[in-house]
Structure formats: C-alpha cells, structure tokens
N, C-alpha and C positions, 0 to 999 in steps of 0.2 A: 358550425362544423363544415371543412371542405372536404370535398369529392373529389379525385382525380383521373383524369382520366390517361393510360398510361398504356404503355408498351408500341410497338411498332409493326404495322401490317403486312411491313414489306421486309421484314428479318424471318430469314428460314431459320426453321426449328433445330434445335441446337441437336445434336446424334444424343441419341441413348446411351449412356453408359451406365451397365448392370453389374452391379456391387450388392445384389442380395443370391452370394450362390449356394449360404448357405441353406434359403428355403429351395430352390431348385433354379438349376441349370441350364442353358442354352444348348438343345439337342446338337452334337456336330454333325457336320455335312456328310460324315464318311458314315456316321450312323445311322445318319436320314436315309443316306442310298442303302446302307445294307437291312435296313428295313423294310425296304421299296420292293428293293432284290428278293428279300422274303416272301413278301405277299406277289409279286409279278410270276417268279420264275420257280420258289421251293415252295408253294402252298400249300403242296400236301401236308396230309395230318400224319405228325412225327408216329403212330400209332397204326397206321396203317403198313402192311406186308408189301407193297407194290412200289416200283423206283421211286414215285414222289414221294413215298412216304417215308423210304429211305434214304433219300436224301434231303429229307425236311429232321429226319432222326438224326445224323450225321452233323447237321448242323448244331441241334439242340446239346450233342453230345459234346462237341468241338469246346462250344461255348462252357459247359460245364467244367471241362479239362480246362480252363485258359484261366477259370474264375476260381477253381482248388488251385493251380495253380500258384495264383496272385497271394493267395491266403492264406496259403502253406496247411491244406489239405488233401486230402481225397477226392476223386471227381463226386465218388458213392456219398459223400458225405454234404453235397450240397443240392438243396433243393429248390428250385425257384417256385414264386411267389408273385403276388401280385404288386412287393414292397416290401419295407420294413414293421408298416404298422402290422399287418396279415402274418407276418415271421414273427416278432414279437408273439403275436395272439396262439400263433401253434405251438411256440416253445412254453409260455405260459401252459395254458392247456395241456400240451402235454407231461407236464412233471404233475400239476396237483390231481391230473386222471389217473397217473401212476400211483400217485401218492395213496389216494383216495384207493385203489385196488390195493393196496400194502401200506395202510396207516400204520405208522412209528409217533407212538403217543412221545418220544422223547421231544421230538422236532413239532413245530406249533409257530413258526413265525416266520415271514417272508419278507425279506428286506430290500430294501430300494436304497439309492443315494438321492439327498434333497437337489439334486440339481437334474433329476433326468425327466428327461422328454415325457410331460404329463401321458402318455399312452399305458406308459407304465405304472406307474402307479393303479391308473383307470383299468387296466386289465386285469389287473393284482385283486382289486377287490369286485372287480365284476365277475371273475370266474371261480372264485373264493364263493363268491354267494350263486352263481349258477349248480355246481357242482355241492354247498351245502357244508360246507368244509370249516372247522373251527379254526382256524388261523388268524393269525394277527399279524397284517399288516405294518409294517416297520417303516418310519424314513429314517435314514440313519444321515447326522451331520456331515458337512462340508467346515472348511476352518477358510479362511481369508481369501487363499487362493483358487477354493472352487475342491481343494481333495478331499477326501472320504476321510472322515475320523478314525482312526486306525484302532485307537484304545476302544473307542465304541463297535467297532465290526468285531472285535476279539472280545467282547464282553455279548453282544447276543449270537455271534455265530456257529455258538453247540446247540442253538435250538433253532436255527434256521433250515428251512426245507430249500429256500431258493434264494440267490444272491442276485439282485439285478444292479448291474453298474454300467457306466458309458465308457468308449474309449478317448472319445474327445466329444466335448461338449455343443451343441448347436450354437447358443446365444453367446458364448465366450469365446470356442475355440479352446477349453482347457482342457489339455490330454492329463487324462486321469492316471493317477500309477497302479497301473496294472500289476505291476511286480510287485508292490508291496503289500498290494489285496490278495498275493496267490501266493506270497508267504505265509500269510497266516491262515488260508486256508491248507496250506500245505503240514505247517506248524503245529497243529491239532487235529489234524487228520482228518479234515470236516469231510461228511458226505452229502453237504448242500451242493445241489446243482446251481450251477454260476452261466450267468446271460449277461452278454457285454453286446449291447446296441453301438455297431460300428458304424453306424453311417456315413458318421462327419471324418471317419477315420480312412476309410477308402482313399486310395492315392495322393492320402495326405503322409502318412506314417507306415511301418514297415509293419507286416501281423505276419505270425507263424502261429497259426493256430492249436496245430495240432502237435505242437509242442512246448502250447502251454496248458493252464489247468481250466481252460475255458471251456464250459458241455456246448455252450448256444451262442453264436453270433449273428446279429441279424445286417442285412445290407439291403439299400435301394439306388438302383440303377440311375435315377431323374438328379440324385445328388453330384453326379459325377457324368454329364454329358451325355446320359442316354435319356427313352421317355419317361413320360412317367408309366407307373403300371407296370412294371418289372422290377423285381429285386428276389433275393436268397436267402436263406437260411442253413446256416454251416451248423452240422452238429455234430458230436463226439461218439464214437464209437461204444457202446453200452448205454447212451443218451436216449432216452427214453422219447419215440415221437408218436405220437396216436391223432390219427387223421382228424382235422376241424372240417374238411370236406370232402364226404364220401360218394363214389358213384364208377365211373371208366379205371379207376386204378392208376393212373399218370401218376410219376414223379415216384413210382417207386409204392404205389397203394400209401404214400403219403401225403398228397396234394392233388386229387382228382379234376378232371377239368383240363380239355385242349390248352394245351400252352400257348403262351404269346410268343409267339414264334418270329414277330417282326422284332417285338420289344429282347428277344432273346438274342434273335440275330445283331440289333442296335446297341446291346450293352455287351454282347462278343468283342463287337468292332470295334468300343471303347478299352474295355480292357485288354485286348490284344495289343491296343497302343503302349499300356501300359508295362507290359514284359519283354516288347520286343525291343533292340538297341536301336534299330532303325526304323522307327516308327514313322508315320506319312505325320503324325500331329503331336507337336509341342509339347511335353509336358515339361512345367519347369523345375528348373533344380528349388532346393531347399534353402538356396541360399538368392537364389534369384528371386525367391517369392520374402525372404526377405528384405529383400532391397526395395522391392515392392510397398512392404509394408512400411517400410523407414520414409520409403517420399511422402506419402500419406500420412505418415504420423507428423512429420515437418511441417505440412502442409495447415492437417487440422490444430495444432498447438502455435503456429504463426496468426491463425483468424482468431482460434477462442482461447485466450492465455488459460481462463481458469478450469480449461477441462479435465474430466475426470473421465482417465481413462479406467473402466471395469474389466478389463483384459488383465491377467499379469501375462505379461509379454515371454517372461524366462521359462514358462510351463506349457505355453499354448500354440498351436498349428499359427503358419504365420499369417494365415489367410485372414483373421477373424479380427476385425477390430472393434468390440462394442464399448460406448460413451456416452458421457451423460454432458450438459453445458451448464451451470450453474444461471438460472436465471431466464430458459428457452427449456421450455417445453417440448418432448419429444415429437409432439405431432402438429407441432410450429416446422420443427427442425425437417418433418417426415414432406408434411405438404410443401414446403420451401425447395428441397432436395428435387422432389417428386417432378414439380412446375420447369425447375430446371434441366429436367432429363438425369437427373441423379436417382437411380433405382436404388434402395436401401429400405431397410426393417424395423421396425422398434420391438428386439427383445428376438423370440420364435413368431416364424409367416403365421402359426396356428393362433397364433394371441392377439396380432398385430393388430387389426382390425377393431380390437376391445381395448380401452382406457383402462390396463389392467397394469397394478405392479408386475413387475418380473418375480417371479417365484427360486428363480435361478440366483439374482443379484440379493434378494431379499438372505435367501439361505446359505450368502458370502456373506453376508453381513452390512449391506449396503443398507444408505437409510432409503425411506420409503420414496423421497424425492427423485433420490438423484436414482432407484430402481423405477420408478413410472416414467420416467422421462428419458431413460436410455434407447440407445442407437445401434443397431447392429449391422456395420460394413463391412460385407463378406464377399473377396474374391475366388476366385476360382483355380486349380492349379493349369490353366491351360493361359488365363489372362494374358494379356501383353503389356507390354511396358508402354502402347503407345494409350492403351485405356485408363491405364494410370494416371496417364499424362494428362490426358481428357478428362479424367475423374481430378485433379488437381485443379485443370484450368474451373471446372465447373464450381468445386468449394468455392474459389476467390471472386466468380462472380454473385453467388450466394451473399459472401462476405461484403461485396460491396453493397449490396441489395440490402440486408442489415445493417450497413453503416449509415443508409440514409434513414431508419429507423430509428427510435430508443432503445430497441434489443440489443445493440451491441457496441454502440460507440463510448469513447470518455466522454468523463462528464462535460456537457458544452458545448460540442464540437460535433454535431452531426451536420452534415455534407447535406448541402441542399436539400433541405427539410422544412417543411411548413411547420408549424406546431398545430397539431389538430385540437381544434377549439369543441368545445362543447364537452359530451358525456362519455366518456371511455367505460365501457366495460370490462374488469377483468374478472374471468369467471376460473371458477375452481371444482370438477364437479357439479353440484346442485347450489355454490353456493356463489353468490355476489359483492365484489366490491366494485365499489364506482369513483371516478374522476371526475371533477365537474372542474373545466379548466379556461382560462381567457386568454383568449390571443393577444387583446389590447394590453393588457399590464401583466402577460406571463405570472399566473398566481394559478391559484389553485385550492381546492377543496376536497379532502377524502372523508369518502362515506365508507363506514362498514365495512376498514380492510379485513383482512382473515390470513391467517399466518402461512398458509400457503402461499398467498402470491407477494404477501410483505417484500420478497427481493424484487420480482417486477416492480411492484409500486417505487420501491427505493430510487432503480433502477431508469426509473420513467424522470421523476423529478429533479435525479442530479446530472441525468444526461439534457433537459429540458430547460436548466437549469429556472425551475418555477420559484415565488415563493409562496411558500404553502401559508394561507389565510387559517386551515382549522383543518381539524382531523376529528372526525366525528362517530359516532356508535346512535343508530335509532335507538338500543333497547340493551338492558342487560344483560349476558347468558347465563344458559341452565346449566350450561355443560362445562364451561373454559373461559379462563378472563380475558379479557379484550388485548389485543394485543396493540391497540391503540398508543402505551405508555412505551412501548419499544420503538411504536415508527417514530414517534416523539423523538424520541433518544438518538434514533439514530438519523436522524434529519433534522437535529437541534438547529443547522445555521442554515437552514433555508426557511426557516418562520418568518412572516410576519412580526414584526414589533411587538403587535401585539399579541401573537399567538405564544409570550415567553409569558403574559398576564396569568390569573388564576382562571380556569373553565369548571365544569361543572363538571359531575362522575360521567359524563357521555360525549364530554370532550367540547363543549359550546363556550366561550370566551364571555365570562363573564364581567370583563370592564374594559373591553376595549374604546380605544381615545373614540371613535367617530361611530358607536353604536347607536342604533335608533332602535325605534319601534314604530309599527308598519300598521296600517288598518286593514283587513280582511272583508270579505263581505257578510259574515256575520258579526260583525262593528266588534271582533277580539282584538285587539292589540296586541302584537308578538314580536320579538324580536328579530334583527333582522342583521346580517353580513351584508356589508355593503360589496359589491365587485366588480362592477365600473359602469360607468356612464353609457346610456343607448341616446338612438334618435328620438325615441318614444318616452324615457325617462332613465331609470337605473337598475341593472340587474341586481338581484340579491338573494339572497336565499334565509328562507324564514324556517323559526323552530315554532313548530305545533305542536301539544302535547295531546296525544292519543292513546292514552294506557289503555289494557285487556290483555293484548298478547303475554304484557308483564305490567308491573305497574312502573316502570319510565318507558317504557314506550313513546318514543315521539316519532316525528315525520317532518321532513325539511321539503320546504317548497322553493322550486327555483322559477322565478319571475322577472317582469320586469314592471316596477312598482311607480305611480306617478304621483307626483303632490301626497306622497305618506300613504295610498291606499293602493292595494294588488287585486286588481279584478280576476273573478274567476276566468276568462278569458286568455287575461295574462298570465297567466301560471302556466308553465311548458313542461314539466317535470315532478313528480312528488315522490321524493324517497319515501315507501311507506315502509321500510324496516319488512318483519312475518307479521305486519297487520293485515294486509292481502295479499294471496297468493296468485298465479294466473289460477284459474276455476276452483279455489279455494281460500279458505282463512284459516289465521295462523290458531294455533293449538291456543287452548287457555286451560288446562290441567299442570301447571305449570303452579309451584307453592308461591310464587308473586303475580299469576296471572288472573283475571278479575273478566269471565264471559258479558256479566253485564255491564261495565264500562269498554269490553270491546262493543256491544252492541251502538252505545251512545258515540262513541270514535267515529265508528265506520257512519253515521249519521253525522258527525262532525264535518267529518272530512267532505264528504258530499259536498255540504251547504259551502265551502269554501272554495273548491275546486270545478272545475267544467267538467262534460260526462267524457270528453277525449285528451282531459290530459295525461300523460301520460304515466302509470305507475309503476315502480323499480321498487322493484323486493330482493332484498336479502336472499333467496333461495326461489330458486328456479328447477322444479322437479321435472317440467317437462318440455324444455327449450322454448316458452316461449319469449323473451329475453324481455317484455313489459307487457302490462295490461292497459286498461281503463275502466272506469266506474261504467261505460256504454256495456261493454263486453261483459265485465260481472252479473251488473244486473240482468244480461239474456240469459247467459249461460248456468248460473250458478244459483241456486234456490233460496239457499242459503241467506246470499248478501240480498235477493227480493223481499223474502221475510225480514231483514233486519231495516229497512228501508222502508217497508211499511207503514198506515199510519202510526204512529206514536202512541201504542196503548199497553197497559197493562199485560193483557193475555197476551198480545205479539210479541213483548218482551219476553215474559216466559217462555215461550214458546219456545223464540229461536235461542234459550239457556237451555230450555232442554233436548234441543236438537244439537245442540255445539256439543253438551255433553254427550252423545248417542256416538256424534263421528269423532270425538276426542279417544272414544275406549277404543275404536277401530287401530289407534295409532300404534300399540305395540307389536301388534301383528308385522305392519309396515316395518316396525325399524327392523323387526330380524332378517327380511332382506334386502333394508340397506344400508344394515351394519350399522350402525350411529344415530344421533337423533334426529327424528324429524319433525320440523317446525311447524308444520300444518298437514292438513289433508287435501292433497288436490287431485282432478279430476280431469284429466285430459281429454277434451272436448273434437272428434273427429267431424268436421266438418265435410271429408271428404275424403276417398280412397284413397291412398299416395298414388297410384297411378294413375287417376282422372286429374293428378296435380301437375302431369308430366308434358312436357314438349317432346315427342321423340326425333333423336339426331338427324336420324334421314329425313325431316320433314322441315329443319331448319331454315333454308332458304327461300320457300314456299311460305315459313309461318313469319318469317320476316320483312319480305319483300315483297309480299301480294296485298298489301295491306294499305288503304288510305294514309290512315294515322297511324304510322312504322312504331312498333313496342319500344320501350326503353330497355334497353340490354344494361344488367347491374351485375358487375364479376361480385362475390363476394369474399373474395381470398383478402388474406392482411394486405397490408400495403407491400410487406417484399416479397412476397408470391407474386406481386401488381408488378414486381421490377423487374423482375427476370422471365416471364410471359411473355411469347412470343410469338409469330405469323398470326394472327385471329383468322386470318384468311382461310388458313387449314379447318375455320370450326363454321365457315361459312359467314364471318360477319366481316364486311367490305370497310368496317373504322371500330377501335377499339371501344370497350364498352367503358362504361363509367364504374368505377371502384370503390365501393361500399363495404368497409370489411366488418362482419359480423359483430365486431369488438366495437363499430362505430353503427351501427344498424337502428338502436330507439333517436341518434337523432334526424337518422334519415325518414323514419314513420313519425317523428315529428314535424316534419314540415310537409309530408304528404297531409297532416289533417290540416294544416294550418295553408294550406294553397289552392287554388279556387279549381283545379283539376277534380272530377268527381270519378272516380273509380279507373284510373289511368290503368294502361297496361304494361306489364312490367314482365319481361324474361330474367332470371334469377340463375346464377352461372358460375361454378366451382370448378375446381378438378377433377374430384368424384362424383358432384352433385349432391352429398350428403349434406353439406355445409347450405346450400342453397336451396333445401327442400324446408332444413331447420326456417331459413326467414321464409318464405311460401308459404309454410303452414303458420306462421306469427302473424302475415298481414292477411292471411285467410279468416282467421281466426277473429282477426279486429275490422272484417270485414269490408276488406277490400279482396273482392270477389275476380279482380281482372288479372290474377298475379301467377305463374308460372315457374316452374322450374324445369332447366334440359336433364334430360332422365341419362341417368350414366354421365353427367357433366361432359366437362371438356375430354377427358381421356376417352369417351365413347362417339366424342361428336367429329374428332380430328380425322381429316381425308385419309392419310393412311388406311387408319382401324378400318374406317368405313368400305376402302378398296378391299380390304384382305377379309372382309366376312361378303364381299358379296358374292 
C-alpha cells in the first residue's frame, strides 16, 4: 500500500463560499451595526417609562410595524420570540391549553405533513403527553413532489384539532400549496386551527397572512440575515395564545422576558431591506436567483452525469438545490466540499451531523440510498452572482480531485493515479467489505461485499480496470443471500479465466488451472489463490475452515507463502468473517451455528496465525476498523476462557457463557434495528480528551521535540487533493495521507517495523475521523498516538485569530 504525501504549503486558502443558507445565514453588515446601535446608544429596557426606554420601545415597535408589514398582518398580531422552534412550541401549547379548557370530543387528532421539520411533530406529542390529552397524532402523506395528500387531509380533517404544514420546505425548498390545503379547509368548514412554519418562506415568497385561513405562522430572523435568537410568531385574531412564559408581562402578557432588543433592532434592519424600493442591500429578483440556480445545475450535471436531483425544480424556491450522486456517499461529498471551502449540508443542519436517512426524501418516496446520501446546497436571496461563480469554480476543482480517484472517472482512465495496492476498506454502517488488490498484475480479490456498497466495488474495478481473481463470502447469512452472484453478474468480463470455473457456495474456485495447497503451521493443508510473486516467496491467500458462528464459516489468510509452507509470521491479514469481533465474538444461536466448534476455530486460528496479525471482521460495531488475537486475548474474557487449557469443564464453560451473552442479543438488535452478528464491547482505554493535541499548542507539541511526531491527514485521498496552506494549521511540510479506508494497512506495517511505539499526530477536518484511528492504534496498543482536537477546521490561523 502507498501513502502520499500531498497538497502544497505555499497555496493560500481558497475563500469560503457558504451554500448552506438554508440552516442559517451570514449576519449583514447593516444588521451587525443596528444591533451595536442598540445595545451602545438605545439600551434601555423597552418597558421602562423614561426617554431610554422609550426610545428602546419605539424601536421594538417600528420593527413590529415593518415585520406585519412584510406579512400582511397587524403589528398587534405579532409577537417576537426567541425563533421559530419557541413560536412553534407557544402556538402548539397554546391551541391544545384551549383545547384542554373546551374539549370537543368530536375532534381527537392532530396532523402534521411527513416532510416538516422534526420540531413539529416532537412538539405534537410532547405536549399532548404534558398536558394529558387523548389525541392522536397524525403524519399525513406527501406524493412525489414533496405535497400533502389532499384526498387524505379531506379524509381525517373533521377530526382534526390542529393542522401543522410548511410553506416551503427546508431540505428541498418545496413550496407547499397552500391554497389547496385552505380549500378544503374552507370546503367543510373545518374549525381546526392551522400552523404554517414559514421559515424558509421569508423573502423567498410573497405571504398575506391575514388574508388567508392561516391562525399561526411561525418565523426566525437567523434564516434570513439577522442573528440568531430572534424571530415571531403571527397569529390570527380569535387565535387562541396562552403564555409558555410567565413573569414582566412583555409582548403583550404573551411572551414574558426583556426583549432582545439588539436581535430586534438587527432583524428590523433586515426586513426594512425588504419593503423598501431603495434599500442599501441587494435582494435579488426571482428570476436572478434563478439564473442562479441554472449555473449550478449546469455545473453539478457536467461533473456527475448520473445525478439525482431531489428537488422538483417547477414547485420549489430557487434557492434550494438537494442531490444525491449515485455511487458517492453524502459524507464523502460533504467532507470533500468542506476541505475545499464549499459550505453545504446533508439533508436539515439538525440531522447533518447523524448518518441518518432523510425522513423528508424517504416520505417523497426516494429509496433509502439515494435519501442517506443526499446533499443540500442552499443559497441565499442576498447571494451574488460572483459566489456562484466561486461556488462553480470550486465543484470543478472537487471534480478534478475525484477524477484522480476511482469515485468518479470512466472506466480506465483516471488521471495520474497510483492503484492503491493492499486492503481497501469499504464500510457500510457496522458492516464490512474488503479489497485485497496487487499492483504488480492489477487483480484483485473481494471479500464479503454487501449490497450497499456493491456500486463502489463495481465502480472501483471497472474504473481500475482489475482482474478480479474471486469474490468471496466467510460464512452464510441469517438474514439475506449473498449478494456475491450479482457482483458476479455484473463484472462477468473482468474475471480471471478462471474465476468463469465452478467455486464452492462461498464463492472459492474450485478447479482453477494453477491451484495448490499450502502447509500451515499446524501441518493442515489448505488451499491456496495464488497472487503474485514477492522477494520472500509468493503472496496468496488461503481458505481456512472455521465453523461456530455458522457451520461454513471460514477465514482467508493473506500471506506470503515460501517452498508450500505460510509461517505464522507471514501471515499479514486474516479475514475472520463474525468469527471475531473487535472485543467480541460472533453470535452462535443462529439454527446453523455450533458454540462448541466456534470454541475449537478460535483455538484453530490461533495455532496458525501470530498474536498481531491482523483481524478483519465483517462487522465493525465500534470503529475499530481490525483487531488481533494480542488485543482479544487482554481485553475480552471471553476469547481468554476459550484459549485456555484444552479441557472439558473450559469447554463447557465458555458454551455456557456464549449462551448467557447470546440472550443479551435481542435487547441490542431493537436499537439497531437489524441483526446483530455478535456482542462487543467497546473497551475505553482512555478519555477522548486525554487523546487530544489542543490547536493552540501545535507548534510547541511539533517542533520542541528531539524526534519530531509523524503528522498522518486521514481524509481520502481527494480531500488530500484539494487541501490546502498546512501552514495555516501550523505544519511547515504537508503531512502524510493515510485515508481511513486505507488505515489496517498502515497498522500493518507499524507492527511489522522495528520502530517501538512511534509517535504519531492523527489529522481530519473535524477530527472525528482521526479520533476514530486514535482510538484503533490505542486500543492495539500503541500508546504514543494523538489526535488534534477539533481537527483542521479549529487548528486553522484564522479561527485561532478570531476566538482569541
């Protein structure tokens, strides 16, 4: 496997450009001052009788006027808030308080649309169960393009108390039809109270509120160029509001509590832009921010022919463009974007953070792929056409940055590309498939693909153009058949000759022209993949047969084999399938699983293999991406007892301790949803924060040192291409690039080099990515190992100037 070392010390950092406006917005300048203005010059409390206080009222009042205004209300009818979520929670609250003081046994159910901002719903049945209230919670469908089932809102809305809908959607941008949800409330005369979360709607779209059939609309000022920490709540006259905070009486003895009178005065300034013809700041036309979105759609559909745009374009604000890439994961796409100064989101800022489907694209109908792996690039209506520009130039250097990858080129033809030799990880989740691949005759071996990442893998070989020697399965499933017979199928003409012969149910080539058999050091004879010539002798990879977890269960050993025999030594790798997990073993309550031939395996395996070679499981529940028999036997009790001497009662024993933490397992799968292959045990070595380098002390912990640390980025390799100044983060020559995806073969040549506990700084983006290896070579006990806390985004001179 090679390492690279990449990017340039002496290139300034490319600008920012911020494409996520729809989780919040860049405060403007004329807001910042009229905020300043507030707290320097009007700080009296609006609530006080004396000039400051009336002219800190006057202000609050102005603002009120300018924001009915914009929304075609009353000033009396708007109440600020600390936001939208706080608006939301009063309007809730206050219909089922009413409700609750004049229960109408007719009505009994509260309905949502499946696409609205998780607040809603959570508010729905949190104050449903505060309050004691027998209601039923409703989601009522969306159809393709994001809008509300009409036939189903007219089917339960004679028993509805409360209608909650959006005006325009956060993660889409789809402006909901309003008019035809206040038809049919008009249409049956309903006296559900209706709540339309206008957030995304604000200076996107035109609202008269009070001349349609809407009681509650809620708004937040941070969405639209003010801070955060202010926003309103419009509500309709006969609109039932009952204080969530009581105390001074503010706001009308609806919203108690001194106002934010900066945040009042800064989202004034905002919307004042918005009414007046000659406003000091830009807002652009509707058709400008079109054009907008047209260069960016040009842009993304010239780098990713196959994407899938989840927007319909003919229904939605034009600001919002979310996509999914067939074959690139959203949080490839997000860290990729990120490194190059591309601000962007996957899905809602609330979720972003979480490897969660979109609940939004799920309930369009999207499949679960292409919803986990969506993108959401949201401008702003103040944007300029030269960020756009910036935001274009930046995709294409992205695109080139993947074209020197396998993520994105035709098959063949990636641009100055090494073929990364050794173990490719691709992970899914909790679960693993592996690459074992040669540089010397471009072939290749897959282990234990899994239908998730089947297009990468595809993807990887035809772009790589390998040929693939075998496609392999350690062990049978319990749940779903292998999907081994499709990559088959669909990678027919990149086989081996012989990989078109007959293999066994697990995918192992049963008559290939130049098969051998190999000697082990418990004198078994096993067969063996021959896969090319070394200095030492010839790598191969052997099949071991180790039932318990199921009864085919095997394990493939990758070595390098001399005169017929593979010393434990030699062995660098051992696929063990869910025969071990990191600080566990695999399940055996399974109707083909057999605890006391796992006992006899995991003893197998031993006698054949060294205590640090390294082990690659099928399922990885707690990042730590391989093991070793060293590490089991400290950590895990379990595999001690099964290791033991070899007696009767030991046997028993650990059958009936296997069975003891097998029962524990169904507990586990209900939270995580699916089955789980074993029970492991996440082993804390250490605090995450006694694991950390902090940013300000980087220069100091790099350069005061005899023997200077090894700096290791661990981003993929096109995060490595588009990285830029290192100088900003305090390192004088870039670091070496070790991507996560390539990580057990870099801890494999750390055991195998005469270095004894080297020290090593560990270096992301975030730092999340680099805590993950931290805690893996902690774990396997290399005790010298590091990660910068808050990674590269908290280590960069800027950040560091602006917080000190």
């Amino acid at each position: 496997m090679s390492y690279h070392v990449v990017g340039d010390t002496n290139r300034g950092s490319s600008t920012q450009v911020y494409f996520d406006c729809n989780a919040t917005t860049p405060v403007l300048p004329g807001a910042i001052k009229a905020a300043t203005h507030a707290m320097t010059a009007l700080y009296g409390n609006p609530s006080s009788s004396h000039s400051s206080g009336l002219q800190a009222r006057s202000l609050l009042e102005s603002t009120r006027e300018i924001a009915a205004q914009l929304v075609g209300a009353n000033p009396e009818q708007i109440i600020f808030t600390s936001g939208a979520t706080e608006a939301i929670q009063l309007a809730i609250f206050s219909v089922l308080k009413a409700c609750k003081n004049k229960p109408d046994n007719r009505a009994t159910k509260l309905l949502y649309g499946a696409t609205e901002h998780k607040v809603v719903p959570e508010a729905l049945r949190h104050w449903t169960k505060i309050l004691n209230l027998p209601y039923e919670v409703v989601e009522l469908p969306v159809d393709h393009k994001g809008q509300i089932s009409i036939e189903t809102l007219q089917e339960e809305l004679p028993q509805a108390v409360l209608l909650c809908t959006m005006a325009v959607n956060n993660e889409t941008g789809v402006i909901q039809n309003l008019a035809a949800i206040e038809n049919v409330l008009l249409s049956i005369a309903s006296s559900a109270f209706w709540l339309v979360d206008s957030v995304q709607a604000l200076g996107k779209i035109s609202l008269n509120l009070n001349s349609s059939r809407i009681d509650y609309a809620t708004f937040s000022g941070h969405k639209l160029y003010a801070p955060k920490g202010i926003g309103f709540l419009y509500n309709k006259k006969n609109a039932p509001v009952i204080p969530l905070i009581v105390g001074g009486g503010q706001e009308k003895n609806f919203r108690s509590g001194t106002e934010n009178l900066p945040g009042i005065a800064a989202l004034g300034f905002v919307l004042k832009q918005l009414v007046m013809p000659n406003s000091e700041v830009t807002f652009q036309s509707n058709e400008q921010l079109v054009f907008f979105r047209g260069k960016l759609l040009s842009e993304l559909k010239a780098i990713f022919p196959n994407i899938i745009f989840n927007t319909p374009f003919d229904t939605s604000v034009p600001t919002t463009i979310n996509f999914s890439v067939p074959g690139l994961s959203g949080g490839e796409l997000l860290d990729l974007f990120d490194t190059a100064g591309l601000r962007v989101s996957g899905g809602s800022a609330c979720n972003s953070s979480k490897t969660l489907s979109s609940h939004v694209l799920l309930a369009m109908g999207k499949k679960t792929s292409v919803s986990a792996s969506s993108i959401r690039l949201s401008f702003g209506p103040c944007t300029t056409l030269d960020e756009i520009e910036r935001g274009c130039d930046i995709l294409r250097e992205c695109a080139t940055a993947l074209n020197k990858t396998y993520l994105l080129n035709n098959e063949g033809t990636i641009e100055n590309a090494e073929l990364e030799e050794g173990i490719l990880q691709f992970r899914s989740g909790a679960t693993n498939s592996w690459i074992m691949t040669s540089q010397l005759t471009r072939s290749c071996i897959i282990i234990d693909p899994c239908i998730e990442v089947v297009e990468r893998i595809e993807h990887y070989v035809k772009n790589q153009n390998l040929r693939i020697l075998a496609i392999l399965d350690t062990h049978g499933h319990a749940d779903h058949d292998s999907i081994r017979p499709l990559l088959h199928k669909n990678l027919d003409s990149y086989f081996n000759e012989d990989g078109h012969n007959q293999c066994s149910s697990l995918g192992w080539p049963t008559n290939m022209k130049n098969a051998y058999r190999v000697t082990l050091e418990n004198q078994e004879s096993v067969p063996a993949i021959p896969i090319h010539s070394t200095v030492h002798g010839e790598l191969v990879l052997l099949q071991l047969q180790t039932p318990g977890h199921t009864d085919d269960s095997q394990t493939f050993l990758l070595g390098v084999q001399k005169s017929g025999r593979l010393h434990k030594e030699d062995i660098h790798f051992a696929f063990s399938g869910d025969m071990i997990l990191s600080g566990g073993l695999g399940r055996t309550n399974f109707v083909t699983s057999n605890s006391a031939e796992l006992y006899h395996s995991l003893r197998k395996l031993q006698s054949v293999i060294g205590p640090n070679t390294l082990l690659c499981p099928s399922h990885d529940y707690d990042n730590s991406f391989c093991t070793n028999y060293s590490t089991e036997i400290k950590l895990n009790p379990l595999m001690r007892l099964a290791l033991n001497a070899e007696t009767v009662d030991n046997k028993n024993d650990f059958i009936t301790k296997k069975a003891e933490i097998d029962a524990t397992l169904a507990e586990l799968e209900k939270n995580f949803q699916g089955i789980v292959c074993g029970v492991t045990k996440s082993i804390k070595t250490r605090e995450d924060l006694a694991l950390m380098i902090n940013p300000t002390q980087i220069n100091q912990y790099l350069y005061n040192k005899k023997m200077r640390p090894l700096v290791i980025d661990v981003s993929e390799r096109q995060e490595a291409l588009v990285s830029k100044n290192w100088n900003s983060i305090g390192l004088r020559q870039p670091p070496l690039n070790v991507p996560l995806s390539n990580l057990i073969n870099f801890i494999q040549k750390l055991f195998v080099s005469n270095k004894s506990n080297p020290e090593i700084l560990f270096i992301c983006r975030s730092g999340e990515r680099s805590l993950q290896a931290v805690k893996s070579l902690r774990r396997l006990g290399f005790a010298n190992v590091w990660n910068l806390s808050g990674g590269i985004a908290l280590a960069s001179c800027d950040y560091l100037l602006n917080i000190a």
